[in-house]
Structures are given as C-alpha cells and as structure tokens.
N, C-alpha and C positions, 0 to 999 in steps of 0.2 A: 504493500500500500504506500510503498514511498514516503513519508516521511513519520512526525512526531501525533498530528491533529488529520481527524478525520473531517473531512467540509463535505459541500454540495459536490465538490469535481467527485471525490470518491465514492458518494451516495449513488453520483451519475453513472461510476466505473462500474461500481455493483451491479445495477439494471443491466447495463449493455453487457458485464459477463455473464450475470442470467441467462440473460436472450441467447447467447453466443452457446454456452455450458449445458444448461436444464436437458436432457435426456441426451446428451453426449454419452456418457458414460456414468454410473456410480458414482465414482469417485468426488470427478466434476462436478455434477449435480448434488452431491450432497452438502459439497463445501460451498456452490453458488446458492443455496437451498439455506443452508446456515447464516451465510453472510447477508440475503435478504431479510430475514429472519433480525437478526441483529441489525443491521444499517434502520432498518424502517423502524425499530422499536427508538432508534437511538433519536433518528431525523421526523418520526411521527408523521412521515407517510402511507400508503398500502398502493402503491403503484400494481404490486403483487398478491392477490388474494392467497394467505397460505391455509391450506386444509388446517382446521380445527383441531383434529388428531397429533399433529405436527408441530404447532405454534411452540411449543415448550420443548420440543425434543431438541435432545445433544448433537453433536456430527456423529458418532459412533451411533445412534439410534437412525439419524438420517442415511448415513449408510449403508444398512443393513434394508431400510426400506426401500432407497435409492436398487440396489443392488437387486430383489425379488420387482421392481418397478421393471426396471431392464426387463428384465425374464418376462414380465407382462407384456411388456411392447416387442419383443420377439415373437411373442405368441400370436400375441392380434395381427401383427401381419402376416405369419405363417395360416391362421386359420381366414385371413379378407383372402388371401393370394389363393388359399382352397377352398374357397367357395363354401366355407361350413354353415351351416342353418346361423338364421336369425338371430336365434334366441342364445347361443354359443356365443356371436361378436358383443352382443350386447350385456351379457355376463360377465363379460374381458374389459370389455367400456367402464363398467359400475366401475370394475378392480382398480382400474387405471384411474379412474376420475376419483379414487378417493385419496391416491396420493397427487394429483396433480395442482403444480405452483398456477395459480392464471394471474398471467399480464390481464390488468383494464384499462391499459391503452395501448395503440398500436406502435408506441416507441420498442417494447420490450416482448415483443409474441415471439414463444416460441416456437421451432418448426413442427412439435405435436400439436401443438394449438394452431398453428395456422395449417394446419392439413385438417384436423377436425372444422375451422371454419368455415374452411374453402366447400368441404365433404356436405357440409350443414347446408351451402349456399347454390348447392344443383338443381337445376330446375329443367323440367323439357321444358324446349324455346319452340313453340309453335308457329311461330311468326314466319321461319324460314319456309321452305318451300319443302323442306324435307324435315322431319322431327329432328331434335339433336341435343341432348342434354350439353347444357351451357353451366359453368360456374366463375364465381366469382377468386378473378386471382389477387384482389389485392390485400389477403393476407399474407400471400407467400413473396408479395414484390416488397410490400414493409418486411418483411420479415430476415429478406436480402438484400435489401439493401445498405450500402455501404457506410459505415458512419465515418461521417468528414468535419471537420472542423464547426462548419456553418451548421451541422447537424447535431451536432454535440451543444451548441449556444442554442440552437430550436431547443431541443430536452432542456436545455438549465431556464432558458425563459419562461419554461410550461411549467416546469416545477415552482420556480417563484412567484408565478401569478398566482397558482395556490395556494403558496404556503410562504408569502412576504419576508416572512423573520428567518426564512430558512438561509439566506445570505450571508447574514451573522453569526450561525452556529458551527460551532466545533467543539470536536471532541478527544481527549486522549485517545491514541491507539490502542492502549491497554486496556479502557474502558470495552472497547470490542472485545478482546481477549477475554477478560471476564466475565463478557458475557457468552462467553462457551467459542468465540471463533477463533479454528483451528490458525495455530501463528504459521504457517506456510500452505500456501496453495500449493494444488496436486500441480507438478509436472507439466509444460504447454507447450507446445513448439510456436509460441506467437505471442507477443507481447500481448496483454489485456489490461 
C-alpha cells in the first residue's frame, strides 16, 4: 500500500483491485475480499455489497470460502457448457450468490457479475427480420475497460460527491492490519 496513511487514492486502489482480483483465484479474492471489507468499514462507504455471512470473517475464513467458491464457479460452467437441467444451474447460482462481493456501480463489476448481467439482459429482438437473441454488453465493456488517469479522477470525483469529508481522511496503515488485513498481498505479475 505504499506508504505510512491510508486516503481516498488507496480506498480507490482497493475497488479497482477488486474489480481486477474477485474470482481470479482464492487466494486473490480472498485478500481483495478482506481488504474491501476493511477499507469500507474504515472510509464508510459500500461501493461493494458484502454477503452478511462474510462481513466479520478473517482472510483464513475468506479463504477457505474463496477456495470451495472457485470449485463453484468451475462447476456452473462445467454443468451451463452441459447443458444440465434447470433446476441443477440454479442450485449452483443460490451457492454462488451466497458468497458473492456485488459492485453497485459500474466503476468496480466484476467479470462474474458482469457475465451474470449481461446473461440477465437477453432478450429475443423481434424487430429484425429474423429472430435473434440480442444482449446487453455494457457490462463487460465497463468491466474492461482500461483504467487511465482521467478515469481514476472520474472514480475519486464520484466518490467525493458522496461522501465530501472523504478528502480529508486518513488512516494509519496499521489500523488496516488490525483490522485483520493480511500485511502482504498474494503474488501478481502487474503492478495494482
């Protein structure tokens, strides 16, 4: 986290490694899982809705969850790609949807979330000359889209319109630690 005090650049860092992290891997996702978890309690936002279940959990508990998550999400694609009944994807949905982080803006959706959006927003489009199921992609163009400078000042301006005083606060880094977040991020090949 680079230096001594945590501000809004780092609150910002946290979202975008969410977005980046959340169903990568385990590991990842536990400690971006953690760190939203902590950042929001500390800066008193919820950019990230976190399951009820969850809210109090350790890394080592998110871990473990994070870790049988995976296996869920291997699954639900294995049984969408074989075509298994209904009532099978939607048993794997509930499972999935009770650990799932949800972004509630589209700064920070991640790409289960924006495949579940997109899946949500098919519709037959009658209008053509031929039927054709048509969906909405702009959760997966937010969701890859590159963050750049001028995009990073969007997110801190959205965040301050809400939340004014947020400008002015900071926090010890150890205050994070305290609060359960692990002192080294899992391994990346990319700066975050």
């Amino acid at each position: 986290m680079g230096n001594d005090n945590l501000t809004l650049d780092n609150l910002i860092r946290a979202y975008l490694r969410f977005k980046e992290w959340m169903d990568y891997d385990a590991e990842r996702s536990a400690y971006c899982a953690k760190e939203i978890i902590v950042m929001q309690k500390l800066f008193g936002t919820a950019y990230i809705t976190v399951p009820a279940d969850l809210a109090t959990s350790g890394y080592d508990e998110l871990l473990s969850v994070m870790d049988k998550r995976q296996t869920d999400l291997v699954a639900l694609t294995g049984i969408i790609d074989g075509s298994a009944d209904e009532g099978e994807i939607n048993d794997l949905l509930r499972e999935v949807d009770k650990t799932s982080f949800k972004s509630t803006t589209h700064y920070f959706i991640t790409l289960h979330q924006a495949v579940l959006q997109a899946a949500d927003s098919v519709r037959l489009d009658v209008a053509l000359d031929q039927e054709e199921f048509v969906l909405d992609s702009e959760p997966f163009d937010d969701h890859f889209e590159e963050v750049h400078d001028a995009m990073f000042e969007e997110i801190r301006d959205f965040i301050i319109s809400e939340h004014p005083k947020i400008k002015f606060i900071s926090y010890p880094l150890e205050t994070a630690y305290d609060l359960g977040l692990p002192r080294r991020a899992p391994e990346y090949d990319q700066q975050s």
